[in-house]
C-alpha positions as a Python dict, from the first residue, in 0.01 Angstrom:
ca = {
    (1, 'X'): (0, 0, 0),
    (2, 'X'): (-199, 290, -211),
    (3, 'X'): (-542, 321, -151),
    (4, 'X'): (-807, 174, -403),
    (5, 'X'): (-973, 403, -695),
    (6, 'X'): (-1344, 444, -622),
    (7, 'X'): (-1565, 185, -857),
    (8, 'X'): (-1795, 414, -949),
    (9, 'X'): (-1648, 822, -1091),
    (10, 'X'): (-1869, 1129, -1035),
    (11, 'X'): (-1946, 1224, -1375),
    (12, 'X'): (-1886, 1601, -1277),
    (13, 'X'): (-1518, 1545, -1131),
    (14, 'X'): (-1266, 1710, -1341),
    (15, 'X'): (-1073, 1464, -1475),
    (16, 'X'): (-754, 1317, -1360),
    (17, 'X'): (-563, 1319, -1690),
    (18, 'X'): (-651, 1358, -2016),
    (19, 'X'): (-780, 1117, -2281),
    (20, 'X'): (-560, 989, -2557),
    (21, 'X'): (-703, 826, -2875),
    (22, 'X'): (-450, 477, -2938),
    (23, 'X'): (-451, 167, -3042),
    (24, 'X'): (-250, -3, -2811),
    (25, 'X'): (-213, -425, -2794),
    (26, 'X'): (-282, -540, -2477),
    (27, 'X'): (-392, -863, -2309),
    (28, 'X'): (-607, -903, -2043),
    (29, 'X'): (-594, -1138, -1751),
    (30, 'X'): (-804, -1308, -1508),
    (31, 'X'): (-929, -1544, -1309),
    (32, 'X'): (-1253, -1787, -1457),
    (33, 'X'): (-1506, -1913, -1254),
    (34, 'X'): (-1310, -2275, -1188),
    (35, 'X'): (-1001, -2026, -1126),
    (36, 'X'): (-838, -2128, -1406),
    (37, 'X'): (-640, -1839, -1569),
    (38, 'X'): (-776, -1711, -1884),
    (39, 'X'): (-669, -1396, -2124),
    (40, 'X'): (-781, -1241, -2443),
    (41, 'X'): (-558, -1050, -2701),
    (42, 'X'): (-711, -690, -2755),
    (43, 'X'): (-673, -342, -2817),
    (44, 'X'): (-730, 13, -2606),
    (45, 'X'): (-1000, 262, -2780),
    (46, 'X'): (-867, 546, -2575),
    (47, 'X'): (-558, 549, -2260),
    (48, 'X'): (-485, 778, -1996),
    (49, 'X'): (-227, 788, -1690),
    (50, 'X'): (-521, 570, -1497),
    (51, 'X'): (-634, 332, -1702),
    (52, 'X'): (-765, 266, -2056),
    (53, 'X'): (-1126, 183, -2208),
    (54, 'X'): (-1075, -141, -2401),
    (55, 'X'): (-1242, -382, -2645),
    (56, 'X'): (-1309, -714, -2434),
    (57, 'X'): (-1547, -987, -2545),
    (58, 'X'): (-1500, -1156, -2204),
    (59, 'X'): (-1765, -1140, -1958),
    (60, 'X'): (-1668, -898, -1698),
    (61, 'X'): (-1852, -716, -1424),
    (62, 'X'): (-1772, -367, -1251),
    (63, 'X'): (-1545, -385, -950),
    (64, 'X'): (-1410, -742, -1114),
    (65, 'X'): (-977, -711, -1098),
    (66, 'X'): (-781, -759, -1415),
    (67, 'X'): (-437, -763, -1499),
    (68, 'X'): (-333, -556, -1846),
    (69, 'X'): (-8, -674, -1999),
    (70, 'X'): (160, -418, -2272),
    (71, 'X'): (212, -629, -2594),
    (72, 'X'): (461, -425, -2674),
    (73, 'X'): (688, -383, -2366),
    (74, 'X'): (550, -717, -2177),
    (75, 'X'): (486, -493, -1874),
    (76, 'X'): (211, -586, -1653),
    (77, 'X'): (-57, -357, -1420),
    (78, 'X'): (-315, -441, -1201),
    (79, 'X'): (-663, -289, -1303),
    (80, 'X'): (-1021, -306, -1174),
    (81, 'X'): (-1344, -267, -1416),
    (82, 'X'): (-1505, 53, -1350),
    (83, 'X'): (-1712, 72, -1645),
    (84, 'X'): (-1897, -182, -1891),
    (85, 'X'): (-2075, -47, -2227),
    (86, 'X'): (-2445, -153, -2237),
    (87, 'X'): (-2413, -253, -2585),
    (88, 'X'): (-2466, -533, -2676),
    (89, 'X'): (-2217, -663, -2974),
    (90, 'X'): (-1914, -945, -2966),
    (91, 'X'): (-1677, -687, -2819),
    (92, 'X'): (-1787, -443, -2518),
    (93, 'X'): (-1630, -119, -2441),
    (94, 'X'): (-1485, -163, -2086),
    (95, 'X'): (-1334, 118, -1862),
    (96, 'X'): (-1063, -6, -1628),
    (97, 'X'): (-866, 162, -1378),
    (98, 'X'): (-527, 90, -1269),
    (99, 'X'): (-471, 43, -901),
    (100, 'X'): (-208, 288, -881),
    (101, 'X'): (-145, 593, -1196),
    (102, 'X'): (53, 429, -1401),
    (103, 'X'): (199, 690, -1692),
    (104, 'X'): (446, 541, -1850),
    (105, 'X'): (259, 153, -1919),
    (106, 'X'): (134, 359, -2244),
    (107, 'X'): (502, 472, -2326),
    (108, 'X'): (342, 802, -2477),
    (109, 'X'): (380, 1129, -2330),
    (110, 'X'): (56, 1315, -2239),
    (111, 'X'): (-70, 1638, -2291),
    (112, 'X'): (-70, 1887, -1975),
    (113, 'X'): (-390, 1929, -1801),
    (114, 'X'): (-495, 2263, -1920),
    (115, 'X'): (-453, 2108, -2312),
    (116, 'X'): (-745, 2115, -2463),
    (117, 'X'): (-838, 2082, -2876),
    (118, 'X'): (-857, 2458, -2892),
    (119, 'X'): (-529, 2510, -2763),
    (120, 'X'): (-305, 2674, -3050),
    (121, 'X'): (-92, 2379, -3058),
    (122, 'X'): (-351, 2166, -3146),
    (123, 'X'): (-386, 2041, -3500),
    (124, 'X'): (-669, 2112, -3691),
    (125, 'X'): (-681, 2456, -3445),
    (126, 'X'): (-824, 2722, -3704),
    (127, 'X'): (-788, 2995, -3469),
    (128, 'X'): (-489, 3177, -3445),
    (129, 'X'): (-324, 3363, -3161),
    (130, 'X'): (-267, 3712, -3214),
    (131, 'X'): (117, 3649, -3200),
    (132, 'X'): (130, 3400, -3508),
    (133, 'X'): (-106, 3670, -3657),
    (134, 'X'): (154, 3962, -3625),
    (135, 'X'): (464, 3698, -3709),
    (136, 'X'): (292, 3686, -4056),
    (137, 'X'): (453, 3841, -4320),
    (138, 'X'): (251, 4185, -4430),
    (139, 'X'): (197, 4192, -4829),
    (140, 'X'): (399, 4521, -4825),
    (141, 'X'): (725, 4296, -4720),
    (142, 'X'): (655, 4026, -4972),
    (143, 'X'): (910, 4018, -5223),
    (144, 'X'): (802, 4064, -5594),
    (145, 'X'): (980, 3868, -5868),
    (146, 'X'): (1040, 4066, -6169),
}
């Protein structure tokens, strides 16, 4: 059997993969206090190969195991919650962490570890390398319509 993710990340660790903005459906499972099983339809706020932060308005505490179906696929992982938002409001942010990476639950291909937003490939990237500057045409090859 793998060996259990730490409850509590060092802040200054690089991190393990990157972070993807989606809105994925999930549902999240667990045991209640009588151990009756209970679950609550939500969504992700971001996902990574290793877990997700989610939107959960059930009363969870750090270290507590979960169980994250896909809505979409039906697929099931086992999870632990590593982090709970201080906010107060009817949903919580909640970081969870799968027990094992887990790339494909998401069914989205991530970016490579050196990606970052100021990668040319990246949209919104205003700078430009010097290679799509030279592949530019020059205004002395423009063609002029008579």
């Amino acid at each position: 059997m793998g060996s259990i993710p730490p409850a509590i990340s060092d802040n200054n660790a690089p991190r393990r993969s990157q972070r993807v903005i989606v809105k994925a459906s999930v549902i999240v499972l667990t045991q209640g206090a009588d151990d009756k099983p209970i679950s609550e339809e939500t969504r992700t706020v971001t996902v990574n190969a290793h877990g997700a932060m989610i939107l959960l308005g059930l009363k969870v505490s750090i270290g507590q195991l979960l169980t994250l179906r896909n809505s979409r696929t039906a697929e099931e992982v086992a999870c632990r919650v590593v982090y709970v938002s201080p906010h107060e409001s009817e949903k919580r942010q909640v970081g969870v962490d799968f027990m094992k990476p887990c790339p494909r639950f998401w069914r989205i291909s991530f970016p490579p570890r050196d990606w970052t937003t100021q990668s040319p490939e990246a949209k919104g990237n205003t700078k430009q390398t010097r290679l799509q500057k030279d592949s530019r045409p020059k205004k002395r090859d423009r063609f002029r319509l008579n």
